[in-house]
VOROTOR-212397 format. One line per field, with one value per residue (C-alpha): z, y, x; residue number from 1. Coordinates in steps of 0.2 Angstrom, whole numbers, plus 5000, padded with zeros to 4 digits. Example, Ala and Ser with C-alpha at 12.3 -4.5 7.8 and 13.67 -1.06 7.14 Angstrom:
c3	(5039 / 5036)
c2	(4978 / 4995)
c1	(5062 / 5068)
n	(1 / 2)
***
This chain:
c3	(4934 / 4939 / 4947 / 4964 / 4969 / 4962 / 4971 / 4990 / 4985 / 4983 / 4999 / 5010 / 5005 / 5008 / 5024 / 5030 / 5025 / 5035 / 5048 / 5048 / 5045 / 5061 / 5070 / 5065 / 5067 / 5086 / 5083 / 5070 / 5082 / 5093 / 5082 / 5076 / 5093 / 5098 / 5083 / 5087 / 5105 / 5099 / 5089 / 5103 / 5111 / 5115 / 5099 / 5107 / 5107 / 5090 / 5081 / 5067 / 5055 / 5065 / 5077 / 5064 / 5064 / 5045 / 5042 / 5052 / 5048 / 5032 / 5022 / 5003 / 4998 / 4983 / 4981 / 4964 / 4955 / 4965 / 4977 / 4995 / 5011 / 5029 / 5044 / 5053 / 5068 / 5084 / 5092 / 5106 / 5118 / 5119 / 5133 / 5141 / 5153 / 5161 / 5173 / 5187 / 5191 / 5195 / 5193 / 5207 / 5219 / 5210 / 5211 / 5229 / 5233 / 5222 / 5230 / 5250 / 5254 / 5257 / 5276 / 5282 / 5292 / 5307 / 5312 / 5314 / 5323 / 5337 / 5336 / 5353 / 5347 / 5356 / 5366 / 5361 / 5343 / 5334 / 5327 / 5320 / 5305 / 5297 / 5305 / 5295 / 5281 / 5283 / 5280 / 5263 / 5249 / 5236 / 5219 / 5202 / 5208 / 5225 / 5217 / 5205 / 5219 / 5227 / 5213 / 5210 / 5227 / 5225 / 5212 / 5223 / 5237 / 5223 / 5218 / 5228 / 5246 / 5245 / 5232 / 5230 / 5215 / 5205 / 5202 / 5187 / 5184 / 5170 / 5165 / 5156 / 5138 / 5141 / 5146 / 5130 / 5117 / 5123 / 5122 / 5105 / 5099 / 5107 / 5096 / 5100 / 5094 / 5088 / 5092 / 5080 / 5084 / 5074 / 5071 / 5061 / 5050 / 5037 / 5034 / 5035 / 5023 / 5010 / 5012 / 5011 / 4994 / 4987 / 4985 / 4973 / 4962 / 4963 / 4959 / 4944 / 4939 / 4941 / 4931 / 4917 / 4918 / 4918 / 4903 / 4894 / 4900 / 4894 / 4877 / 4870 / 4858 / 4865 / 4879 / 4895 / 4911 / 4928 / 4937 / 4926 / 4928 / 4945 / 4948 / 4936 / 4943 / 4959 / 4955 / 4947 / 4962 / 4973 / 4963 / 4962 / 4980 / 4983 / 4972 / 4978 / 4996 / 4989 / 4982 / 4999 / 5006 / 4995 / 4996 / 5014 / 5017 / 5003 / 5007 / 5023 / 5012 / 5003 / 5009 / 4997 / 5003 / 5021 / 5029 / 5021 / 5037 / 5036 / 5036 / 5052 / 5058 / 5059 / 5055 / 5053 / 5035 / 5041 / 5042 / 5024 / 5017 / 5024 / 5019 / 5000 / 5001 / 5007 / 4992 / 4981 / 4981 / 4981 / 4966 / 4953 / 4960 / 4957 / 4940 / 4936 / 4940 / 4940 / 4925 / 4911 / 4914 / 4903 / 4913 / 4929 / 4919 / 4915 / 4932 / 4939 / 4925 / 4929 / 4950 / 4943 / 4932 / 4946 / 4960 / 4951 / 4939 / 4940 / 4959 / 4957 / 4940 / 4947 / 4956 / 4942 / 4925 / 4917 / 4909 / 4923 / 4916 / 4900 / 4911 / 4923 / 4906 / 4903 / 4918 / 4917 / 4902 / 4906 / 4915 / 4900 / 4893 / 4908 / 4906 / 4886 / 4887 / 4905 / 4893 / 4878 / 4882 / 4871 / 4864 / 4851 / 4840 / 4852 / 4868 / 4864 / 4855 / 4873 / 4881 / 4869 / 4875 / 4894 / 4887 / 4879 / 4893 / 4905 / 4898 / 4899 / 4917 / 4927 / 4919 / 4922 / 4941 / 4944 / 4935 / 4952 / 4961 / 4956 / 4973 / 4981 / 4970 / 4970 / 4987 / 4986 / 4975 / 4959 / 4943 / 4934 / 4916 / 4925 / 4936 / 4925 / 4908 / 4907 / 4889 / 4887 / 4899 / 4892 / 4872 / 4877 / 4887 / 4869 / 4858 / 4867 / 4869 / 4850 / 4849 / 4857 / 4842 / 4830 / 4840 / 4840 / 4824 / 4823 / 4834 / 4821 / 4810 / 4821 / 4821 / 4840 / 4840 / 4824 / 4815 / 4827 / 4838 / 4831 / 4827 / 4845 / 4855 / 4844 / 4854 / 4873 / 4863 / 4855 / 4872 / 4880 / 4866 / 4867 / 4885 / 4883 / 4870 / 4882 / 4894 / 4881 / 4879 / 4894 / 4907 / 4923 / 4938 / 4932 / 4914 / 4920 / 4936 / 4921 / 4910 / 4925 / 4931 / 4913 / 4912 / 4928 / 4917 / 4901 / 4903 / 4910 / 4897 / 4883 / 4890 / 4891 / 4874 / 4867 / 4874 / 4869 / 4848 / 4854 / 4836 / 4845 / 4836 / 4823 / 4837 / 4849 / 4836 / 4830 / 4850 / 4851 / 4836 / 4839 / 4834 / 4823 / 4812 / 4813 / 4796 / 4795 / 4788 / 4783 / 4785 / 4771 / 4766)
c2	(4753 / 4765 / 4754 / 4749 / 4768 / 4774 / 4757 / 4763 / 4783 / 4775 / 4765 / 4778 / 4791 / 4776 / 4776 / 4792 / 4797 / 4780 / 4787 / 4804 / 4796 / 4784 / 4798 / 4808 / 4793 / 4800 / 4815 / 4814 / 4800 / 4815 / 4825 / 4813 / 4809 / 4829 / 4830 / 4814 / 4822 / 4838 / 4830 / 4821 / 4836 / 4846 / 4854 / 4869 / 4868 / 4864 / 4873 / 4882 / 4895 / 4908 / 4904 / 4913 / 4931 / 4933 / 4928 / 4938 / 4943 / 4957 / 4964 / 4972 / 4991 / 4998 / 5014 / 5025 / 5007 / 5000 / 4983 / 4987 / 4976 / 4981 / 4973 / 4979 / 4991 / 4984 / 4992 / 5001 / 4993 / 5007 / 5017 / 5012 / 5024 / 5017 / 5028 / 5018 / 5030 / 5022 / 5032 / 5022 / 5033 / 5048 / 5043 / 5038 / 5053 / 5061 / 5052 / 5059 / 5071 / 5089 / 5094 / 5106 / 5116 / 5123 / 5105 / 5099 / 5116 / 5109 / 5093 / 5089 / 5079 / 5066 / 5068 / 5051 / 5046 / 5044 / 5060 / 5055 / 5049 / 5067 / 5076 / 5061 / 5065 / 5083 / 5082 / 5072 / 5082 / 5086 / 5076 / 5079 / 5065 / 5075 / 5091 / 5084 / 5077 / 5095 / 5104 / 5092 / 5095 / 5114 / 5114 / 5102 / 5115 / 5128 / 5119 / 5117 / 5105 / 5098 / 5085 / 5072 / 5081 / 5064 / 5062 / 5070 / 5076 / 5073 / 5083 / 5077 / 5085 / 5076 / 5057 / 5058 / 5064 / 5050 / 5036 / 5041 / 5040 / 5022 / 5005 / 5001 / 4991 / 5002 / 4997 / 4999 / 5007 / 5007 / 5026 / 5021 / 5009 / 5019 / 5030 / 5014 / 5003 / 5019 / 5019 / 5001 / 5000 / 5014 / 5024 / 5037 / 5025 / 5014 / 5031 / 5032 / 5014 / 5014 / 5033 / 5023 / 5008 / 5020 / 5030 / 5010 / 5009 / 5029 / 5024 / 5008 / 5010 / 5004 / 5012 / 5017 / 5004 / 5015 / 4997 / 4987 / 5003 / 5005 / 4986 / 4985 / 5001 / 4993 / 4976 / 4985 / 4996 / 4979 / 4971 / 4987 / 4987 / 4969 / 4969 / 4985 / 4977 / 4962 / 4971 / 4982 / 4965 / 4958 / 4974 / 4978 / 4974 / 4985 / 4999 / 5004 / 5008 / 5020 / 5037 / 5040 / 5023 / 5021 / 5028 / 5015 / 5003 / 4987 / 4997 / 5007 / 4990 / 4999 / 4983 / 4965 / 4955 / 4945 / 4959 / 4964 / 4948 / 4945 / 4963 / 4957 / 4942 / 4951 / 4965 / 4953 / 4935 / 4949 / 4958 / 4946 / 4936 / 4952 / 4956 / 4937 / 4934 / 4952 / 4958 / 4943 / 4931 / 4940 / 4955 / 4945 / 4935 / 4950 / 4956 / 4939 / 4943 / 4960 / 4956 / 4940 / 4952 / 4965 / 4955 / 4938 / 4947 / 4965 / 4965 / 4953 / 4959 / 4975 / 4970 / 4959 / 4969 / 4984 / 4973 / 4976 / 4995 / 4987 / 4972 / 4989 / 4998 / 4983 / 4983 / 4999 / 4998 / 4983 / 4994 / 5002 / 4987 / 4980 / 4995 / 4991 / 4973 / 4975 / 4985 / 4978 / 4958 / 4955 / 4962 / 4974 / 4985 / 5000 / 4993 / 4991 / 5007 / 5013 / 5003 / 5009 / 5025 / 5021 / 5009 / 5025 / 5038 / 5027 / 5029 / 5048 / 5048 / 5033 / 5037 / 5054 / 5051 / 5040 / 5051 / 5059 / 5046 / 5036 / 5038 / 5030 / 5017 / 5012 / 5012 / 4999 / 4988 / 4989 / 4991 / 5005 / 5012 / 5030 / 5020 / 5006 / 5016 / 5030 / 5036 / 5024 / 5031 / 5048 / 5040 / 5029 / 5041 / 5054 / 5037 / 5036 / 5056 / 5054 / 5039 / 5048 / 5059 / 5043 / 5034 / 5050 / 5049 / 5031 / 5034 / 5039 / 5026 / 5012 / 5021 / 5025 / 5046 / 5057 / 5066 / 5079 / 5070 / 5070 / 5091 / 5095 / 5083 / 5087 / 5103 / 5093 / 5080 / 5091 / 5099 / 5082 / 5079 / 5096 / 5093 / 5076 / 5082 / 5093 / 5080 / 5071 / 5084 / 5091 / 5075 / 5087 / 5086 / 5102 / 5094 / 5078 / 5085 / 5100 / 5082 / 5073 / 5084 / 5087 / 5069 / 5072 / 5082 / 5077 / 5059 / 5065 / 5079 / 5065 / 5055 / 5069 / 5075 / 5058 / 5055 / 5069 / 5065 / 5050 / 5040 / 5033 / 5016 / 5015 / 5008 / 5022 / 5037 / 5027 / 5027 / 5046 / 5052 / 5058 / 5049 / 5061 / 5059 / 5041 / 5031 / 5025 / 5009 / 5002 / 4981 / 4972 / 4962)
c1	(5499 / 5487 / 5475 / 5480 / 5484 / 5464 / 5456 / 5465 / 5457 / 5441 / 5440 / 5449 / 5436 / 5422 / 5427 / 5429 / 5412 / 5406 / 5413 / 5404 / 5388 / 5389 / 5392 / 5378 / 5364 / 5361 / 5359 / 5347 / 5337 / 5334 / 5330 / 5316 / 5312 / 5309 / 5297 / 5286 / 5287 / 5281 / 5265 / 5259 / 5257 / 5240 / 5233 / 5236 / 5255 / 5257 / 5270 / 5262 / 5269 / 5261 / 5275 / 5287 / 5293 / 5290 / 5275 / 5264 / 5247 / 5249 / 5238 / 5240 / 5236 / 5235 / 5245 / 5251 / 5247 / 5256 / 5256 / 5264 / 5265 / 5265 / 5260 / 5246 / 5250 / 5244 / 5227 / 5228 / 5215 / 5201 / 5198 / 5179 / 5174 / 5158 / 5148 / 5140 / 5129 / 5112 / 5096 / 5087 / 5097 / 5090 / 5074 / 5073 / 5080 / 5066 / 5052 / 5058 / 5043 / 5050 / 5053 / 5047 / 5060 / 5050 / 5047 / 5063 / 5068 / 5055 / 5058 / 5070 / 5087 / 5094 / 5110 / 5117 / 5127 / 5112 / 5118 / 5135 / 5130 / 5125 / 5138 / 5151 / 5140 / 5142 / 5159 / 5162 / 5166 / 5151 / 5152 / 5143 / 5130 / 5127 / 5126 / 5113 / 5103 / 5104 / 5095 / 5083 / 5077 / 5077 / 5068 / 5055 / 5056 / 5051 / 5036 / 5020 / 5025 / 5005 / 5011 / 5027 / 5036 / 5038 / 5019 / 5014 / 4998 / 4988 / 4974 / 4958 / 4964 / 4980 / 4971 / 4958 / 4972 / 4984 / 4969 / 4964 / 4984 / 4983 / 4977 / 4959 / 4944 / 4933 / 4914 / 4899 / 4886 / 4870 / 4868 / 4885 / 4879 / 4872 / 4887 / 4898 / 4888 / 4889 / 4908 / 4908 / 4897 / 4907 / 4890 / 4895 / 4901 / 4887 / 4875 / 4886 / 4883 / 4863 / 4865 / 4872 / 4862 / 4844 / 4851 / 4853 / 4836 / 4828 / 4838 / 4830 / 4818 / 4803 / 4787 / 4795 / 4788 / 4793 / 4788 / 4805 / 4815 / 4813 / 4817 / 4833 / 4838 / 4836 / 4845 / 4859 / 4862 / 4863 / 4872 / 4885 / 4886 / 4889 / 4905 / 4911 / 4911 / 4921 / 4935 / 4937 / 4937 / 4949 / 4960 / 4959 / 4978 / 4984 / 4972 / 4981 / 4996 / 4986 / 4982 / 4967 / 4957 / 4967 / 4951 / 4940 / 4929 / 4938 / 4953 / 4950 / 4941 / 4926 / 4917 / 4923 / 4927 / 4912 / 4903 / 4908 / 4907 / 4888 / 4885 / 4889 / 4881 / 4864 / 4866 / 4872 / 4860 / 4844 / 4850 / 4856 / 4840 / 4829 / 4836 / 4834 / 4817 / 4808 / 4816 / 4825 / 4837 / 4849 / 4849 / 4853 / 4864 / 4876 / 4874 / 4882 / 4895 / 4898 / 4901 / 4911 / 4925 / 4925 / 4930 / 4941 / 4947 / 4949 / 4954 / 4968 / 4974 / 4978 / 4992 / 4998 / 4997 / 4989 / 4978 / 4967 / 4961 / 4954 / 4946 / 4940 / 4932 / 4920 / 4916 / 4910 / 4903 / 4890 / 4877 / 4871 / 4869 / 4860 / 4848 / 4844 / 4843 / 4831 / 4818 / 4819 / 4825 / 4838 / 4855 / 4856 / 4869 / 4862 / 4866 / 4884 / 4883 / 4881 / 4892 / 4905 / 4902 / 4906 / 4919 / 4930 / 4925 / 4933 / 4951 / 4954 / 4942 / 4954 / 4969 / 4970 / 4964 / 4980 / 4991 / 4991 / 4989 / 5006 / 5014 / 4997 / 4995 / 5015 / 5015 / 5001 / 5008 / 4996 / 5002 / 4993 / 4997 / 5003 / 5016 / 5025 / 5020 / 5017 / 5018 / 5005 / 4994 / 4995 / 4991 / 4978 / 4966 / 4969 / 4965 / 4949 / 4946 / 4944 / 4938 / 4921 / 4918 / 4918 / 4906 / 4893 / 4895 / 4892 / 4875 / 4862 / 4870 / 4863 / 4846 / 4848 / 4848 / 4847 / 4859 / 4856 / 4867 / 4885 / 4883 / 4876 / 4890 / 4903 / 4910 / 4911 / 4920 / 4932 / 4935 / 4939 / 4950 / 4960 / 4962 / 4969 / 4981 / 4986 / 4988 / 4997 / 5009 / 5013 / 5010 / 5008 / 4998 / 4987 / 4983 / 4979 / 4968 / 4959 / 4956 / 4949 / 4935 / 4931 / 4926 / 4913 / 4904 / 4905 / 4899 / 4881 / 4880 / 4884 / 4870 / 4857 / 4861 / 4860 / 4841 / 4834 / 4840 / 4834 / 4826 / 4811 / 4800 / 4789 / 4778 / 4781 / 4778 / 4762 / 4756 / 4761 / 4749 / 4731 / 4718 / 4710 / 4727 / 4726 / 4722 / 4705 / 4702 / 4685 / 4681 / 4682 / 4664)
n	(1 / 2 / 3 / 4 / 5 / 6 / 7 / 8 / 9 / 10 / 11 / 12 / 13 / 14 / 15 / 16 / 17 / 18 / 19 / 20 / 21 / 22 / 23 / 24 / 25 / 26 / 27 / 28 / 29 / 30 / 31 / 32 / 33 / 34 / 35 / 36 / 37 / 38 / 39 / 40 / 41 / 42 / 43 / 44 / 45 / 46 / 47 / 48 / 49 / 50 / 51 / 52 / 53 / 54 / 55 / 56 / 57 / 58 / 59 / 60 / 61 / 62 / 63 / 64 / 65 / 66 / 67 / 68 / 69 / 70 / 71 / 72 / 73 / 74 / 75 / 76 / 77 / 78 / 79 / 80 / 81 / 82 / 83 / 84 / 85 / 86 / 87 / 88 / 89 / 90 / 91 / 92 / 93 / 94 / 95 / 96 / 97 / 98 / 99 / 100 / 101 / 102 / 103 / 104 / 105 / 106 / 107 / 108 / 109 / 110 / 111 / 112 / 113 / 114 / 115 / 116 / 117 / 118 / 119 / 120 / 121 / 122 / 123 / 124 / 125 / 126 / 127 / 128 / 129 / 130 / 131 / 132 / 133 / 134 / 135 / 136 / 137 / 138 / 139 / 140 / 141 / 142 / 143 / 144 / 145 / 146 / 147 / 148 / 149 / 150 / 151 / 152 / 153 / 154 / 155 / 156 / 157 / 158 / 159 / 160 / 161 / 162 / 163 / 164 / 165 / 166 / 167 / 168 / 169 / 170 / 171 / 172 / 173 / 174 / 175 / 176 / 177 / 178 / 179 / 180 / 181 / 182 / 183 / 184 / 185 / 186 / 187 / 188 / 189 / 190 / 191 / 192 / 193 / 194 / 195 / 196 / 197 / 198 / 199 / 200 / 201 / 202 / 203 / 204 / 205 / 206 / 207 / 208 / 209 / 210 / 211 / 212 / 213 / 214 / 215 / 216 / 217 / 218 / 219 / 220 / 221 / 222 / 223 / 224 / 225 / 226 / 227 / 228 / 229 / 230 / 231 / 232 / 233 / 234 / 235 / 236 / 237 / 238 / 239 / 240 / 241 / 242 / 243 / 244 / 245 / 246 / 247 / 248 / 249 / 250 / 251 / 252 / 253 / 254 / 255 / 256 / 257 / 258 / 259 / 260 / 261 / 262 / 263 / 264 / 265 / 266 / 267 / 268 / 269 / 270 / 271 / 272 / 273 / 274 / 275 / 276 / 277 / 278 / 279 / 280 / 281 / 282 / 283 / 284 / 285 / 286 / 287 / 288 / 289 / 290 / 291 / 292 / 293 / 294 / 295 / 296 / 297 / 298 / 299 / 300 / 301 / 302 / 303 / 304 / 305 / 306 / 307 / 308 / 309 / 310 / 311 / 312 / 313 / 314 / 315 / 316 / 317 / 318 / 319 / 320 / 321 / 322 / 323 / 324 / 325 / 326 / 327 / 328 / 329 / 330 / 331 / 332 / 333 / 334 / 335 / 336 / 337 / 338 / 339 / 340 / 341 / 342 / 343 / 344 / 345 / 346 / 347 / 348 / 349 / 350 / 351 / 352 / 353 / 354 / 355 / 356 / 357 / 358 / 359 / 360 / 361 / 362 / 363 / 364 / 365 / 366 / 367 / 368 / 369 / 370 / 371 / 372 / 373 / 374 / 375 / 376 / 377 / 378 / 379 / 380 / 381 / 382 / 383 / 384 / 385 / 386 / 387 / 388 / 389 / 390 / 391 / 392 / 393 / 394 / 395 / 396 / 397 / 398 / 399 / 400 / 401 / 402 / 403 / 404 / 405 / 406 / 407 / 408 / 409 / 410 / 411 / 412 / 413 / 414 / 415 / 416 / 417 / 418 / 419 / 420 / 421 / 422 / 423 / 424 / 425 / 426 / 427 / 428 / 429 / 430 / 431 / 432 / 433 / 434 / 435 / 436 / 437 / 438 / 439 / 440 / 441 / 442 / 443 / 444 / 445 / 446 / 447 / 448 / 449 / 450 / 451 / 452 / 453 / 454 / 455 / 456 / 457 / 458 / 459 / 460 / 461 / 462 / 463 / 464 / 465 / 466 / 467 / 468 / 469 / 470 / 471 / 472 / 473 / 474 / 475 / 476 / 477)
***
């Protein structure tokens, strides 16, 4: 029964909303139409969400712990102010001779308009850049009307300080060369080296020949001097950051690498030559070796680890060697003996020299013990302080001094020791400069103390004794 009343419900409500829907299809085709429209226009004129009032630009601060929003205020467009003053017109006015007054008195002026001009000029009101003009040309009238007040004159004090402040090539001049070669062969080291070397050679137990001394000694001091030439060349960029070795030739350009490098290679070939064929071969042999460790690998190794000071100590420590095996041709518990001496002296010397020098040798990029490790610098130059005493002791063991020896160098041992505990403790500039210039002098009093207990040969005692005291023997029949 209730059929036929839901079934008309149905289909008047299906019809009503067809109804609405037809008359909604054109607007909604316009609507469409206005959006395709509105893409195929310029990029430009795209509608984007920056087109909407609330999503402006905003940014987030943090306030009490807590998260606010607020748009940021608006700029104000800065104020520029630009002064358009040209300082061309200062100078040109600058550069107008004075006048001088009595000549334009005398001089007749023209009846015409030719006048005008300074009368209009006359009557314009002063500004800041004519009143700036005004004084500079008082204080031109002050000064002395001969010359034009812009030229300044330089005197000859001012022309040679401001060409000695300026870059230049330096040129050599051959009264130079001495003093440059000196520097460039490190000559006070090199002295040291050839010391060391001729203590070697006054230390080995056999006759003394003056002729092989004087050439080992010679060799020796060549050979010094060609690698110390090598490692300026080698360090020359590095130097210049350096205030201790800033002042070295190449740096200053007093002399050319070529120059350096030929001035090795003349010092160099000559001495391993000379120690090779006038002396041995082995002495040459750890003269190559010595030049060989300074320059490839001491040099680069000190900007690498501080490996480079044990590489450095034998370094140091092969002179002495040199010396015993150039008078006595071979290798022997003495000659390391000696070179153990050198070896330990080395550590409390070099570290406390760069223990003031840590600002240099940072500054020039090389890794020493007193820069990256420096409680290491301080225990290993005391290790080796003591260290000295137990290899004076071990002298008269190996038959190279008497047991005179150890009792006599005992107290400069012991002093070098007390300073580097002290150096050890207290890690100052003073304690480390007290240690360093006590190893100046003890190295050479070690030395000299050590030749005179000197434990000469059987061979050399034999050709010491008279001949009256000399055992007589009778041919057998």
């Amino acid at each position: 029964m209730y059929k036929t009343p839901c079934s008309r419900l149905s289909g008047f409500v299906g019809v009503s909303v067809k109804q609405k829907l037809a008359q909604n299809v054109p607007r909604c085709n316009q609507i469409a139409r206005s959006l395709i429209q509105l893409h195929r226009r310029e990029p430009s004129n795209w509608l984007t969400y920056q087109h909407l009032n609330f999503l402006k630009r905003q940014y987030v601060s943090k306030n009490t712990g807590e998260l606010h929003q607020r748009a940021i205020p608006k700029q104000a467009p800065a104020l520029i102010i630009v002064d358009e003053r040209d300082d061309s017109i200062e100078r040109q006015v600058e550069r107008i001779p004075t006048i001088n007054p009595a000549a334009t008195d005398a001089a007749p002026q023209p009846e015409d308009g030719t006048h005008k001009p300074q009368t209009e000029f006359s009557h314009l009101k002063p500004t800041a850049e004519n009143a700036a003009v005004q004084n500079v040309s008082a204080s031109c009238k002050a000064g002395s009307p001969d010359e034009p007040p812009h030229v300044q004159v330089e005197t000859e004090e001012e022309k040679q300080a401001r060409l000695d402040r300026q870059w230049k090539q330096l040129k050599v001049d051959r009264a130079d060369l001495p003093d440059i070669y000196a520097r460039l062969s490190k000559i006070k080291l090199t002295a040291l080296v050839v010391t060391t070397a001729a203590a070697g050679f006054a230390m080995a137990p056999v006759p003394f020949d003056p002729i092989i001394f004087f050439v080992s000694s010679l060799g020796t001091g060549l050979a010094s001097c060609a690698a110390n030439s090598i490692n300026q060349y080698f360090e020359m960029p590095f130097d210049s950051n350096m205030n201790r070795t800033k002042n070295r030739p190449l740096v200053r350009g007093q002399i050319s690498p070529l120059h350096a490098v030929s001035f090795a290679l003349a010092c160099g070939v000559p001495g391993v030559a000379l120690l090779t064929l006038a002396v041995n071969p082995l002495t040459g042999f750890l003269g190559a070796l010595n030049i060989f460790l300074y320059t490839c690998c001491y040099t680069p190794l000190k900007r690498l680890s501080i490996t480079n000071t044990w590489v450095g100590a034998v370094v140091g420590a092969i002179p002495p060697v040199m010396g015993w095996t150039a008078a006595t041709g071979c290798l022997e518990p003495g000659a390391l003996l000696l070179g153990g001496f050198l070896y330990s002296w080395q550590f409390p010397h070099f570290n406390a020299l760069s223990w003031n020098l840590r600002e240099d040798y940072s500054r020039g990029g090389y890794r020493m013990m007193s820069v990256t490790h420096p409680t290491m610098c301080k225990r290993v130059a005391l290790r080796h302080s003591l260290g000295l005493i137990g290899l004076s002791t071990l002298a008269p063991v190996l038959d190279v001094t008497t047991w005179t020896f150890p009792i006599i160098s005992l107290p400069i041992n012991l002093y070098i020791s007390y300073l580097a505990f002290r150096f050890y403790h207290k890690g100052d500039r003073s304690s480390a400069r007290k240690l360093f210039f006590c190893s100046l002098w003890h190295l050479p009093m070690l030395l000299l103390l050590a030749l005179t207990c000197k434990k000469y040969s059987r061979n050399q005692e034999g050709a010491t004794l008279p001949a009256a005291s000399l055992p007589l023997t009778l041919p057998a029949n």
